[in-house]
N, C-alpha and C positions, 0 to 999 in steps of 0.2 A: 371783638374787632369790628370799629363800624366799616361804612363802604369807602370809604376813604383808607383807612387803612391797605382792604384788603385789594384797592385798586394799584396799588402800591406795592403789596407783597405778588401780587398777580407779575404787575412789568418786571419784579427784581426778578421773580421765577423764568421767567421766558429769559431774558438776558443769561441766566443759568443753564439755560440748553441749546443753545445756540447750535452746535452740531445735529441735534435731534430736530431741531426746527429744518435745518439746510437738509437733512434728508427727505424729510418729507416734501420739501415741495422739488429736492432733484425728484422724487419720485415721479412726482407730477409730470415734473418736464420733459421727462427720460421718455413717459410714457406720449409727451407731444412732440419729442422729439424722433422718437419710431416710426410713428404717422406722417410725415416731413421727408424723413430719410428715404421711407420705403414708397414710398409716392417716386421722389426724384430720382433715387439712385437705383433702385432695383433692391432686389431681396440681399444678392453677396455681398453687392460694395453696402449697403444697409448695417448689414451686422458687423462690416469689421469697423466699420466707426463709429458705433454703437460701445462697441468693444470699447475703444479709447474714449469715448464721452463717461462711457462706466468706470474707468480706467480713473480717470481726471478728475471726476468726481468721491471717488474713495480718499484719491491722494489728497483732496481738500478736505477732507469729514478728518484726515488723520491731523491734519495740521493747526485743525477747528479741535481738536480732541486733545494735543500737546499744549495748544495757548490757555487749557484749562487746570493744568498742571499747580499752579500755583493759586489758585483760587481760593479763597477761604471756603471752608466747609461749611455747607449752609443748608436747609430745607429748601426744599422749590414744589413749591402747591402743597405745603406742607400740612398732613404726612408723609404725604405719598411717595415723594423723592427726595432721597438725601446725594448731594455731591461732594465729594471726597475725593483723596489720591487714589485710595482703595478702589472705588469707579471708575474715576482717570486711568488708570493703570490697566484694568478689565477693559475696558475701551479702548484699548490702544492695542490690545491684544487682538480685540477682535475683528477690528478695522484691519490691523496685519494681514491678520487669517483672509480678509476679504479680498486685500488688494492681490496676496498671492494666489487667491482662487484665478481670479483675472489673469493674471502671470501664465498660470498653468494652462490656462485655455489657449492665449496667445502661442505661448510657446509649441504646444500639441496638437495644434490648429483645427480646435473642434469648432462645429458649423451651430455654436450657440443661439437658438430663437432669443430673437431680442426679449420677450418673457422674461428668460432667465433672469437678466438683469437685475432687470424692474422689480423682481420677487426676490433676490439679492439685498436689492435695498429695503426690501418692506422687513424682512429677516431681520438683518445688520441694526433697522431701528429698533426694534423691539429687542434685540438684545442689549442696547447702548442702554435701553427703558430700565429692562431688569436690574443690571447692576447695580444703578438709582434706585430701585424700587424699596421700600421701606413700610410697603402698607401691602398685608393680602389682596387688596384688592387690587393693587395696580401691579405687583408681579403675579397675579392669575391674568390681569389683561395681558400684559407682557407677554408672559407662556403662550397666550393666546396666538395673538401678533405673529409668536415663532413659527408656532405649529400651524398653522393653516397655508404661512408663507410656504413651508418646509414640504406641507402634501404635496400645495399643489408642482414645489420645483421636482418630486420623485416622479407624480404623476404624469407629468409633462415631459419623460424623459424619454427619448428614441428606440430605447431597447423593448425586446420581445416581454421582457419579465417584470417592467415599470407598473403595468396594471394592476399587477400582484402584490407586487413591491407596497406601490401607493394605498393598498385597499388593508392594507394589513399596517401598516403605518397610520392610516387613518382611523381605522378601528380599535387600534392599542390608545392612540393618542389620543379619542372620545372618551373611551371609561376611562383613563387615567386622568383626563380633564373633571369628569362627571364625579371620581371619589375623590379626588383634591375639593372640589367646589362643595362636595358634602362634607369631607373636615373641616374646609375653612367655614361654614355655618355652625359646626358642632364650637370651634374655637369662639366665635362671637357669641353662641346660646351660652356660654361657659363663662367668659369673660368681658361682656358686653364693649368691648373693641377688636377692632382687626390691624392695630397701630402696631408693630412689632418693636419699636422703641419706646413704648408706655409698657411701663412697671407692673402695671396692675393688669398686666397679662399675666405675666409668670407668677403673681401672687394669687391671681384666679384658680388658674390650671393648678397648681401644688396644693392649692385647698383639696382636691378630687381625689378620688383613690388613683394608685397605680394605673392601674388597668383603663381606666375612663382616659388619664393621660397619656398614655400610650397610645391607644387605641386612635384617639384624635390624632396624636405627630406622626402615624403611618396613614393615616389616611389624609391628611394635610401634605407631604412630603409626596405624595401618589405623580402629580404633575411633574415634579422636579428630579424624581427617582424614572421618570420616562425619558426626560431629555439627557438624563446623563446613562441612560441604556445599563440598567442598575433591573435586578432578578427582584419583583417579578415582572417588571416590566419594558424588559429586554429580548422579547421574543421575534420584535418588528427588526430589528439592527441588520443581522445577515442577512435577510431580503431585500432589502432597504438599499444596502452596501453593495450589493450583487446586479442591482437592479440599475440602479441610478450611474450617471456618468460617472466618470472618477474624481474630474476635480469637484463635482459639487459633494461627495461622501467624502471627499478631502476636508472639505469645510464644514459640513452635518456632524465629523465628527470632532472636531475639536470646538469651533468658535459657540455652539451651545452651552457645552461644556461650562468654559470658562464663565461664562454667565451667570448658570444655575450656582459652581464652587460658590461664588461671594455672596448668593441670596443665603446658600446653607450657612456660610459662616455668621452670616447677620442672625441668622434665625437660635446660632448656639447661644448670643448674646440675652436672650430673652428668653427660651423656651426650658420646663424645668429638665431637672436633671437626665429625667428617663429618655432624652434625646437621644444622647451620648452611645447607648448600648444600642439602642437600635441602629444607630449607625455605623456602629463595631459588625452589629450580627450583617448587617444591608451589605456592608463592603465585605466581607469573609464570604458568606455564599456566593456573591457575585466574581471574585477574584477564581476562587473553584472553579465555579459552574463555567466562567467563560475559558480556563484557562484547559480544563478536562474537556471540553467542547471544541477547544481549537485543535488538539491533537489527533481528530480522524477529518480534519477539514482537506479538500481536493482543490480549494480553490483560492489566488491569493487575495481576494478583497472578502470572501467569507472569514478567512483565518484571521485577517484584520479585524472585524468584525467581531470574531469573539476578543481577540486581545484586547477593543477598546472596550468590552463589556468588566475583563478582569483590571484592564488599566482604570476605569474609574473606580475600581473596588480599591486601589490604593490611594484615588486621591480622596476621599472620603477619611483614610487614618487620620492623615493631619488633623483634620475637625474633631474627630473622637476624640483625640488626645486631652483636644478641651486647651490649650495654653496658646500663649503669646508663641513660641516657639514651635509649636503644633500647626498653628495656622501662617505663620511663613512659612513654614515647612511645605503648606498643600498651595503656596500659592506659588512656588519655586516648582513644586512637582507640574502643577498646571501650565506655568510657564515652557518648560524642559516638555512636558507630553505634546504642547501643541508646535513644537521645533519638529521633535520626530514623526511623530504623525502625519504631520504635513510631509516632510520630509518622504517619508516611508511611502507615501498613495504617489506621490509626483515620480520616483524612483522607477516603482511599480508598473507605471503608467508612462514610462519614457521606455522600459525595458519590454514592454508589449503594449503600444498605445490601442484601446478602445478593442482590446481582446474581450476573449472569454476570462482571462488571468488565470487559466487552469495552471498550476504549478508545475505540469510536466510540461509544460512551454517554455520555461525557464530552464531546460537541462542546458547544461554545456554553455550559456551567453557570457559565461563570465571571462572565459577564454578569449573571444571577439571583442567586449568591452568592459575590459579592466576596472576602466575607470567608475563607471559608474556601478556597476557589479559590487565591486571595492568598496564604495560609498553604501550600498543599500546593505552589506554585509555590518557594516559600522554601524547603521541606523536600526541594525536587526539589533544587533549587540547592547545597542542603546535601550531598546524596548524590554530585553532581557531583563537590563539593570546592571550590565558588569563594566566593570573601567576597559578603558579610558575616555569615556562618556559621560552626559549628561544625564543620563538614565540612569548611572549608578550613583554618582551625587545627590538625586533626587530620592530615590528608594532611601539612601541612606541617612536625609532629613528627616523623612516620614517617619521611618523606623525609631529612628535616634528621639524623636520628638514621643513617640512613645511609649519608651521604653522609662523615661523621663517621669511622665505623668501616672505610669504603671509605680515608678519607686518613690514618687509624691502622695498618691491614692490608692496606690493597694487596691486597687480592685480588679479581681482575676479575670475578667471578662477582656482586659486589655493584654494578659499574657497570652489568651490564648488567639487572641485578635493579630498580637504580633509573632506569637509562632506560628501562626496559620499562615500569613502573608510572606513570612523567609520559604516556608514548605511550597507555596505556592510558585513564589519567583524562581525555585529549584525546579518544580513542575515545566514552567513555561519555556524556559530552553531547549525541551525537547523537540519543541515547532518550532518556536525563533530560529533556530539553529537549523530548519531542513529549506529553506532558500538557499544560505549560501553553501550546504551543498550541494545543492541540484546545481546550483551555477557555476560549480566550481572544480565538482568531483563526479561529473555524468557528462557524456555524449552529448556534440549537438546534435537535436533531429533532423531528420530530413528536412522538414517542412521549410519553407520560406519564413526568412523574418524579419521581422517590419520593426524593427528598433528604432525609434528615433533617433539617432547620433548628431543632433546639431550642436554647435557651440553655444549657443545662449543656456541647451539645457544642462550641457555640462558645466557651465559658470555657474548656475543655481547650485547644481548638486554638492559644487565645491563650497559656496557658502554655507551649506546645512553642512556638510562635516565640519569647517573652522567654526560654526555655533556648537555645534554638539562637543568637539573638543575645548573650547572656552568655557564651558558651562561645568566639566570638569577640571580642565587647571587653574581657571580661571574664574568661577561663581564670582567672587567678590562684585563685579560690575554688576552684578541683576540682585545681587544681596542687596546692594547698596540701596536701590532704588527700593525694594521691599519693607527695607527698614524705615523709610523714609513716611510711610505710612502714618 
């Protein structure tokens, strides 16, 4: 390609990110526009229009992210990034997750450092990055981008336990950086590229025995198996969770999430067979471990915190499965996990705002407010997986999806993959299920409580049940767009 060409493939590329371009320089601005505010207006009236510039600014990144909707699928700085619906669609998810973090602040009227923001947005672009990303190196830069934004928003959090929080998130997140960056050199000494859409990676790696490819897709997979809080590298999560405000572990834990799912399903496309089982065995221990772990938990954002450890253990089946079917399957599940999730920390956080969230704070509130009581009881029932929910629609993709490629390929590692996963969602009801007793079949306490009972937050709450019940009577509308893939 001479320099003429590649002046040319350069402008198509940028006109191709157009959203990612707009955040970087809101970045910029956010951060001249802090400097501005807090000069004239003072530190209060600073942050709450700060708040609405953050606010204003998502709402256009999502509208710059929908006009890409239809876009031909093309490379941009090619290898590095490929744009597709499958991107589009991750992006539009995560931009959500963003705008509702902002939601949640306003609504719970946390006294957010304008910081937050700004490291919001350095987040948000490297996640919009990943999706794209189509080359080891530019989803390790990505990862990067997340995690350092991610420290420093735990590290910077007002609470007594953030130090700890932060220092132990920071340290999981180094070696976990440190043996991805040592796979992905084992993968290049191997295959002399890091293009995950070049052939002659998978023809590289299958040349090698078992063990050598193995050994490289666990320790390649090291960065990605940390942002989705996946054993062994799920240790930071309930500190993490415990530590940091609520709505930013609102958003920590799902809009990552969704990110890493489409880098994994990119990487089934190309990488050899022995992917598949290791990501059967990654999602069964971690479904156990988080789901046996949350049942001596005292606290309601620790208990979260294991659930999102065993919830990414199922979104991980769909990939296994390896099919067309398997993979809308995990992307319907990640769709449906990041409604309740969300849902479930805003609930949490409306029914004890900026508590300790000890769970015996919750006795008896459900008697005082129904309503919303009512709703986190629905959104428990959801994470469960039982109808009439989107939680059980989605478990029952995954599962179905298979069960499917277990009676295509024979191969025992998936029966026991998907007996494991029905034993486990049997498992997890035991905890799901003790909120909305405590809130419904226990005493209130003496103590003073600080509920928030406003009407904006109950109009939220009532959206997340009409989603949660749509995505059970209803799937086809989010099918729709799935397929469209």
């Amino acid at each position: 390609m001479n320099i003429n060409d590649q002046l040319i493939h350069i402008r198509q590329s940028l006109g191709g990110i157009i959203p990612e371009i707009f955040l970087a320089v809101f970045f910029c601005l956010f951060l001249l526009t802090e400097l501005i505010f807090a000069k004239r207006f003072g530190k209060e009236k600073s942050i709450s229009y700060l708040l609405n510039v953050a606010l204003f600014g998502s709402l256009i990144t999502l509208l710059l992210v929908i006009g890409q909707w239809n876009a031909e699928p093309s490379f941009r700085f090619q290898p590095l990034l490929f744009l597709d619906r499958q991107a589009v669609f991750f992006k539009i998810l995560i931009t959500l997750a963003w705008i509702f973090t902002l939601l949640h602040v306003r609504i719970l009227k946390y006294d957010f450092p304008p910081e937050y923001h700004a490291l919001l947005i350095a987040a948000v672009t490297g996640m919009h990055l990943l999706t794209m990303s189509t080359h080891l190196l530019s989803i390790y830069l990505s990862l990067e981008l997340i995690s350092i934004s991610s420290y420093l928003l735990v590290a910077l959090s007002p609470y007594k336990k953030a130090a700890e929080g932060g220092i132990k998130y920071l340290l999981f997140g180094t070696a976990s950086s440190a043996v991805m960056l040592y796979g992905i050199s084992l993968i290049y000494g191997l295959t002399g590229t890091l293009d995950i859409t070049n052939d002659a990676m998978t023809v590289a790696l299958s040349s090698n025995t078992d063990l050598v490819v193995t050994v490289t897709i666990v320790l390649t997979l090291a960065g990605l198996l940390f942002k989705l809080s996946l054993v062994p590298f799920h240790i930071w999560t309930p500190d993490v969770y415990e530590a940091a405000p609520t709505p930013l572990v609102s958003f920590l834990s799902v809009a990552p999430k969704a990110a890493v799912i489409l880098v994994l399903m990119r990487l089934a496309g190309i990488l050899p067979a022995q992917y598949f089982p290791v990501l059967g065995g990654i999602a069964l221990i971690s479904m156990t471990i988080g789901n046996v772990a949350a049942l001596w938990q005292t606290n309601a954002r620790r208990l979260l915190a294991y659930s999102s450890i065993a919830q990414a253990g199922y979104l991980l089946v769909g990939i296994a499965a390896y099919s067309r079917f398997g993979f809308e399957a995990a992307v319907f599940y990640t769709t449906a996990y990041l409604v309740i999730n969300l849902a479930a920390f805003f609930l949490v956080d409306l029914l004890q705002p900026r508590q300790e969230t000890q769970l015996k704070d919750y006795e008896g509130l459900g008697r005082n407010y129904v309503w919303v009581s009512g709703i986190l009881t629905v959104v428990m029932i959801a994470l469960a997986g039982l109808p009439p929910t989107g939680g059980f629609t989605s478990k029952l993709l995954v599962f179905s999806a298979l069960w499917e490629s277990y009676h295509d390929q024979e191969l025992t590692w998936m029966l026991w993959l998907l007996v494991g996963g029905i034993l486990n969602a049997a498992i997890s009801l035991a905890y799901y299920m003790r909120l909305p007793y405590l809130l419904f079949f226990k005493t209130v306490r003496a103590e003073a409580v600080t509920t928030n009972n406003s009407a904006s937050g109950k109009l939220i709450a009532g959206l997340f049940l009409v989603a949660l019940l749509m995505l059970f009577f209803s799937p086809e509308w989010l099918t729709r767009w799935i397929s469209a893939f």
